[in-house]
N, C-alpha and C positions, 0 to 999 in steps of 0.2 A: 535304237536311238541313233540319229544320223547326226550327231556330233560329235567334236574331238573334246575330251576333257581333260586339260591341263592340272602338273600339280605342280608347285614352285618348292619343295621342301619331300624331304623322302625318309622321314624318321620313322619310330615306333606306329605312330597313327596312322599317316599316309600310306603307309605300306601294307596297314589291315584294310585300308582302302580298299586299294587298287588289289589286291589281293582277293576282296570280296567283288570286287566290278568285274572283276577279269574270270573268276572263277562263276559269278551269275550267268553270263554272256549276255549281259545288257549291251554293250559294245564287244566290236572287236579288239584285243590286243593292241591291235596296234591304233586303235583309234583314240588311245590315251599314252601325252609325251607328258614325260617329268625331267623336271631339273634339278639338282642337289649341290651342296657347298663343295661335296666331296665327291670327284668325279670316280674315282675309285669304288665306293657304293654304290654310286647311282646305274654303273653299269652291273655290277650283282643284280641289282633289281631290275633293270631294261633285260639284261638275259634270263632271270628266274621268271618273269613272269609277262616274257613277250612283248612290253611297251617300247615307245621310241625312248633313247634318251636323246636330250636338250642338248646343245651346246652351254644356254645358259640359260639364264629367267627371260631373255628376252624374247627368243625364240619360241619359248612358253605361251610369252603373252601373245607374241605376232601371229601364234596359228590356233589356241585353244578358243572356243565358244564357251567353256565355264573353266571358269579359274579356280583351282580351290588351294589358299594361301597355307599354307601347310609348313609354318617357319614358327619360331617362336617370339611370345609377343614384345619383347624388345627389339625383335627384327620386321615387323610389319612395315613402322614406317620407311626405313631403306629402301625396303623391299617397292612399295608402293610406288616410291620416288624413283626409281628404276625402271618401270613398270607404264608408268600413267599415260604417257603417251605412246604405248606401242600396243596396248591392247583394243580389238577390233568394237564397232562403237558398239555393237549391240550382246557385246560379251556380258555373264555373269557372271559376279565376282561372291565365291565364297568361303566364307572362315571359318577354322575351328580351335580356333584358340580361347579359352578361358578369359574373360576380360579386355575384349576387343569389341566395343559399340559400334553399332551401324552409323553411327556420327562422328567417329574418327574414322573409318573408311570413307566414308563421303567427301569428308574435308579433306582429308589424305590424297584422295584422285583429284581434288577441286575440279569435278566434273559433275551434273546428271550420272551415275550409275547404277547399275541392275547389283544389289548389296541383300547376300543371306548370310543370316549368320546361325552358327548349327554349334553344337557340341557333343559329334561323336564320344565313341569308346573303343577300347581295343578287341573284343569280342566280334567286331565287325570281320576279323580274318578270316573267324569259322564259320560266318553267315550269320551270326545271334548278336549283332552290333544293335545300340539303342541310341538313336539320335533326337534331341531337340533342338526346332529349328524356329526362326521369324524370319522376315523380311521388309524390305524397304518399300515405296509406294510405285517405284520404279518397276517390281517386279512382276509381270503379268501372269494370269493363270496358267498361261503356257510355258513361260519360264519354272515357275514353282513345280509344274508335273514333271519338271526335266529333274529341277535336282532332288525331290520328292523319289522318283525314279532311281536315282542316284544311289540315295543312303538306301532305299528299301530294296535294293541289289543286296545289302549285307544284311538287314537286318529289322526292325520296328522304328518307326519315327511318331513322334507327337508334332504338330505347332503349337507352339505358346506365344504369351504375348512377352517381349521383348523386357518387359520389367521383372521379368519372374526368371529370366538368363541366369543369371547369378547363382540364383538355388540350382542349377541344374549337375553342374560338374559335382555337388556333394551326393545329391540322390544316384546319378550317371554317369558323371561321367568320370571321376574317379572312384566312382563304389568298386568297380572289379580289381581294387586293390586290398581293398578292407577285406573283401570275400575270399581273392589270393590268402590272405592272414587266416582267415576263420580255417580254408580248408588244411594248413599247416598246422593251424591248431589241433583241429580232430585230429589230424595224421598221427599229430606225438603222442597225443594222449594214448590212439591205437597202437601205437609205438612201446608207450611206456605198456599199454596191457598185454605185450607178446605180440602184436600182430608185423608181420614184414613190412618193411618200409613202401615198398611197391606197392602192397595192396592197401595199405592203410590210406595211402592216395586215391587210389584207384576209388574204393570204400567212399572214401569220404565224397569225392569230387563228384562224384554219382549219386550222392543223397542231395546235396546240393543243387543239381542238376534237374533232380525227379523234382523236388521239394517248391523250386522257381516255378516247374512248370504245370505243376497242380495249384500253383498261384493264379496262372495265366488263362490254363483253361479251363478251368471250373469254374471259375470267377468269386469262389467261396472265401472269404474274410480270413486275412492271415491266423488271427486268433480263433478263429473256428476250428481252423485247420490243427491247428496247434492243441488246440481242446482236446481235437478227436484222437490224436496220438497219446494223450494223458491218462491211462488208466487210473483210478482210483490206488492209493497207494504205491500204484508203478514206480518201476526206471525212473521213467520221461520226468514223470514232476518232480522226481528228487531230482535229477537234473536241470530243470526248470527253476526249482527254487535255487539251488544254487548259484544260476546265473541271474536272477533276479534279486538275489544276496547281495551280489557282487556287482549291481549298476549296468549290469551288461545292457538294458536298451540304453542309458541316459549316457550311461559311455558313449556308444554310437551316435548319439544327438548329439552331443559335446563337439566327438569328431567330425561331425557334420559341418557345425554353425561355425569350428574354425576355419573347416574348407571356402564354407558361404565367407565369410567376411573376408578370407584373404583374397580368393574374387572381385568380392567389391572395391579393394583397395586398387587392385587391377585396373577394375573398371572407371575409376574414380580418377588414377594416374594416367585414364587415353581419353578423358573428355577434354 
């Protein structure tokens, strides 16, 4: 790809980024500048992993072809206002913040602009990132193949339609926290039965691992799957029944629809 792609923010996220962009060789290194609050970090990350850094956002915007706003969402509109007039006209601009509408970017730049809005996850570092994305009517096929290109340097992307945004950080784009918890769960219980803490991670984080990916490509029905591990009287289903005792999917839904609605409130507080 023969563009520069800009990040204005260098957290947790941005960093599994460019992490995964740099490490795909979709571009080169240095064909991606970032800027960060804290110049101190932001050269950690300009030396770890090859990128220019910025002086500031401006510079960001004055040379990148896609933008990707990577600050948090009380920081968008500064950010924007700072912004709006130094980036090139036929730049992309994209977000990945939870609760940021493609109609508060718009109005934000009070411009025509090229507006995608995605919600990575942090798995993107080691190439297995899951992003959902939409866009605005500005954005042409050939723009989309760029940031399309983009996320699938690290990882799987879906489009969706822009009203279905909100569900997405509970299913994605914060689930690799819930699943952080699950695999610390199995670990202690490994823990409590004698097994070394090392490997009870190790253990666990690899059943997890297989288990996702026997989801993926077989294409076989979570509960099938689940069946066929069920022996009659076995382990698995007194295990099974137990976490079925104990609410364990309706818990997960529970923890879901908090995610969803505090989203929405997000969402609701940038129209």
């Amino acid at each position: 790809m023969n563009k520069i792609i800009g990040f204005i923010g260098c957290g947790n996220m941005a960093q599994a980024m460019i992490g995964g962009i740099v490490d795909s060789g979709l571009v080169k290194a240095e064909q991606v500048i970032a800027s960060n609050l804290h110049s101190n970090k932001l050269v950690e990350i300009a030396e770890r992993y090859g990128i220019k850094a910025a002086e500031n956002n401006i510079e960001v915007a004055e040379n990148a072809d896609i933008i990707i706003l990577a600050v948090k969402p009380n920081m968008y509109a500064a950010v924007i206002n700072q912004i709006k007039d130094q980036i090139k006209p036929e730049a992309t601009i994209v977000t990945i913040a939870a609760g940021i509408t493609i109609e508060f970017i718009e109005e934000a730049f009070e411009k025509n602009i090229k507006v995608v809005r995605t919600m990575p996850n942090t798995p993107a570092l080691v190439g297995e990132g899951m992003s959902a994305i939409c866009h605005n009517s500005n954005v042409k096929s050939g723009d989309l193949e760029e940031v399309l290109a983009i996320f699938e340097s690290f990882g799987k992307v879906e489009l969706i339609d822009e009203k279905l945004m909100d569900a997405i950080p509970a299913v994605s784009g914060s689930s690799p926290a819930y699943v952080y918890m699950f695999i610390e769960a199995l670990a202690d219980g490994a823990v409590l039965d004698g097994i070394p803490r090392e490997k009870a991670y190790k253990l666990a984080a690899q059943a997890v691992l297989g288990a996702a990916k026997m989801v993926l490509e077989t294409g076989i029905h979570p509960g099938a799957l689940k069946d066929s591990v069920c022996s009659p009287g076995g382990t698995t289903i007194e295990a099974v029944y137990t976490l079925e005792k104990n609410n364990f999917r309706g818990t997960v839904i529970s923890a879901m629809q908090s995610c969803t609605n505090k989203t929405k409130l997000m969402s609701n507080n940038n129209k």
